[in-house]
N, C-alpha and C positions, 0 to 999 in steps of 0.2 A: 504494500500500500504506500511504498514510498515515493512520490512526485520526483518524475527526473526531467530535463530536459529545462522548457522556458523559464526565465527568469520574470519577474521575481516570482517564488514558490509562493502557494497561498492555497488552503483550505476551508471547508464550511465543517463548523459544527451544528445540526439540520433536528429542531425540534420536530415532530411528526404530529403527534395528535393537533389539529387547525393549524397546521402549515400543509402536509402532507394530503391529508384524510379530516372530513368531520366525519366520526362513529364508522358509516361503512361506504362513506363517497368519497372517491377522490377529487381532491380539490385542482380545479382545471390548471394547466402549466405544469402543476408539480412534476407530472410525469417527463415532462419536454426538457425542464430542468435537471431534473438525477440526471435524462439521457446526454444531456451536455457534458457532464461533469464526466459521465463515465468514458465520453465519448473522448473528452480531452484533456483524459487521467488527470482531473484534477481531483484530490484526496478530498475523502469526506466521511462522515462519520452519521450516524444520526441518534440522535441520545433523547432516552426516553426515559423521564421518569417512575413510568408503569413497570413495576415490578411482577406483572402477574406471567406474563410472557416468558419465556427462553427466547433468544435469538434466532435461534431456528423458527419457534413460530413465527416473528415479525416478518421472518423474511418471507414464510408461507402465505400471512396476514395480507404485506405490498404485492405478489407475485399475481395472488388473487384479483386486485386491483389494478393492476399493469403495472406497478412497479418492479423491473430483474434487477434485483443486488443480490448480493453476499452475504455469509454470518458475518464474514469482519467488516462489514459495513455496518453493523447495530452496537449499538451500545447502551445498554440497559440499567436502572440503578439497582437492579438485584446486581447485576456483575459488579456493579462499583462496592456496593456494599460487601459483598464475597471477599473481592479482593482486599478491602478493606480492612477486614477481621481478620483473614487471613495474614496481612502485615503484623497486624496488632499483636494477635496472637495463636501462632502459628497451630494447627491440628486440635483448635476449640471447638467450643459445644454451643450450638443452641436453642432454645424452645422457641419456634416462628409461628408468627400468625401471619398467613400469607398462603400463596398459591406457587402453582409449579415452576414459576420461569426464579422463583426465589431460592425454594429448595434445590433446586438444580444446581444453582448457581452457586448454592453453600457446599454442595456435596463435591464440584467440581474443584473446590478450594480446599478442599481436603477436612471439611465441617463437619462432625456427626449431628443429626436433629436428634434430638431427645426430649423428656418432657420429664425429666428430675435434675433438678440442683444444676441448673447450664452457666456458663460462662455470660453468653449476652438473652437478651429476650429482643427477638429481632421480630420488626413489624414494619410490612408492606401489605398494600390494599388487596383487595377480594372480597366476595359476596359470602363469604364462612361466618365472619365473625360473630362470635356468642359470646354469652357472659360467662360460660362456663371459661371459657381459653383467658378471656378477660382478669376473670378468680385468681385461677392458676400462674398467669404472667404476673401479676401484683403482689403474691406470694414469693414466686421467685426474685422478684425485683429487692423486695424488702431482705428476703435471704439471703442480699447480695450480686445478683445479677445484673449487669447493666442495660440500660436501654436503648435500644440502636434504631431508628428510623432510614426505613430505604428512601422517604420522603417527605416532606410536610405540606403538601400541596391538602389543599382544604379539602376540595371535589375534585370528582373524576369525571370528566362528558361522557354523554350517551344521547344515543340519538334519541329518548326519552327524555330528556332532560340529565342535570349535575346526581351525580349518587354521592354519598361522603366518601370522600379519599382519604387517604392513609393518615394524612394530620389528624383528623377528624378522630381516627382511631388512635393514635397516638396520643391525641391531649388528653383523652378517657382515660387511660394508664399513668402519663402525667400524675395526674392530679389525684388521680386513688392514691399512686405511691408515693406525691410529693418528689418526683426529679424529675428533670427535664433530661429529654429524649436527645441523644448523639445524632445529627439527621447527615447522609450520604447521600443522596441525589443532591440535584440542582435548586437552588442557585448553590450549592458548598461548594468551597473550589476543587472539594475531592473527587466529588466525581467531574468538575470539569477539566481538570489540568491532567487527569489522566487519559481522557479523552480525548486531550491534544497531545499527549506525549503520544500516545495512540497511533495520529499521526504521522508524529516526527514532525511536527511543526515550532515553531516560535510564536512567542507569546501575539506577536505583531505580524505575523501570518495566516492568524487565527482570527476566521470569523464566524461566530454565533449567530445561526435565524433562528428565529423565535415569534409565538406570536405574547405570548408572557410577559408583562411588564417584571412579576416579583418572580420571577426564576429566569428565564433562559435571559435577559436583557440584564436585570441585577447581574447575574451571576458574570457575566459577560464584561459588563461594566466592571465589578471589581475586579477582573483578575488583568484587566487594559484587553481585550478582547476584541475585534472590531463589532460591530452589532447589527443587525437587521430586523426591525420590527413589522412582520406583514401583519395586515388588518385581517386576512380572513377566519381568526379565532374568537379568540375569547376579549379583544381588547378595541374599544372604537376610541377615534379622535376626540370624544369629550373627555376621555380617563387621561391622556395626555398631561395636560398642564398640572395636575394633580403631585406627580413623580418630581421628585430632587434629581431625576438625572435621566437623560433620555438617548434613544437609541440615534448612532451615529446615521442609518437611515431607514428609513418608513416607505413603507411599498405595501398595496392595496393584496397583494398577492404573489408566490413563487413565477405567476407568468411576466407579472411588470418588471422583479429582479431580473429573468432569464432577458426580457428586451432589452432594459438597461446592460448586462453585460455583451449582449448582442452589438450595442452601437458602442462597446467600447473594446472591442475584439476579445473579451472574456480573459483582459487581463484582468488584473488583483482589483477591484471594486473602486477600491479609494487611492489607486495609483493615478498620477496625473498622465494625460497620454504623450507618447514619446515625443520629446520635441524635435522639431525639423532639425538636419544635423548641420549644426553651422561649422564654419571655419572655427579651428583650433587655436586658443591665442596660445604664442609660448609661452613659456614658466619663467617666472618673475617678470614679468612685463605690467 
């Protein structure tokens, strides 16, 4: 996945859920745009806060919709969270409230699941949760377990409307146990910076689309990220003025980026275009 050839290198870090797809539509362009990227190996990544997945399925998920990538095109915060713990602390244990693209993701990091006396109490979203798991994690938390969030995103979309996402579930635990939750998705720079080492990019040939003001755009913004905010999510021009800090550009959609890099020959976004080659002055003149 490493960029060779034109200079200067530059990649996209590529939010999915209202950039991508809304629930089970693809969102027009998106698809013209990956084909770009793929087309002119420029690196990309597409990082998802949804935990319920494996990589494999997203890719099964776009394939359906016309999008052909790769597993190592997805990047998931179950994986970030995996890899994670597995820094932290190598061949641990933990009790998850969550679905398969998490336990996967734990198991792949060499994690046993268990459900006595665990290392961490790991929680990403899914339609399981009960009070019983609820009991059980609040017990092991006080026992000593820590609390690890694949996410803090409030809701999850659905083409039904928002269902509670993982923060949601996570504040509940919170506050029975009185600690605040370790969160590895986005906006934290853990799972973003790994995303771009990912990569192989620099911090300043790294660019974040998103349609998220308080993740993918935060998260972007602090780490000096370049930034892309399209409208076709969850964010319109009145939430705008609202934010301390705003995205370096605003595009109604993936098809308006892919023209804009169209008329700028799909170099780096915010490169200025080559200037005509003038005559050389010599050195110290």
């Amino acid at each position: 996945m490493h960029h060779n050839g034109a200079s200067p290198r530059f990649g996209f870090l590529i939010d999915m859920d209202g950039v991508l797809y809304r629930g089970s539509e693809l969102i027009p362009g998106a698809a013209r745009f990956v084909g770009e990227l793929r087309t002119r190996d420029i690196p990309f990544l597409f990082l998802t806060n949804n935990s319920q997945r494996t990589r494999r399925d997203v890719v099964a998920k776009l394939a359906r919709m016309g999008i052909g990538v790769e597993d190592e095109h997805v990047f998931t915060s179950a994986m970030a969270t995996a890899r994670f713990l597995a820094q932290q602390k190598p061949g641990g244990t933990a009790f998850v409230i969550g679905e398969g693209g998490l336990l996967t993701a734990l198991h792949q990091h060499g994690y046993a699941v268990v459900d006595h006396a665990p290392d961490y109490v790991v929680v990403g979203e899914g339609r399981t949760f009960n009070l019983e798991q609820v009991e059980a994690a609040v017990r092991m938390i006080l026992g000593g377990a820590k609390l690890v969030a694949t996410n803090l995103d409030p809701n999850c979309p659905t083409q039904h409307g928002p269902r509670p996402g993982c923060g949601a579930m996570v504040a509940m635990l919170e506050t029975a146990a009185g600690v605040t939750a370790f969160s590895v998705g986005k906006p934290s720079p853990v799972m973003m910076r790994a995303a771009r080492k990912e990569l192989g990019l620099s911090t300043d040939e790294t660019t974040m689309i998103g349609d998220t003001m308080e993740t993918d755009i935060l998260g972007g913004v602090q780490l000096g990220f370049h930034t892309v905010l399209v409208m076709s999510g969850g964010t319109t021009a009145t939430d705008l003025p609202r934010y301390a800090y705003r995205p370096e550009v605003v595009v109604p959609s993936l098809a308006e980026l892919a023209d804009r890099m169209d008329a700028h020959g799909w170099r780096a976004p915010w490169q200025p275009a080559p200037p005509a080659r003038a005559a050389r002055k010599p050195v110290g003149v």
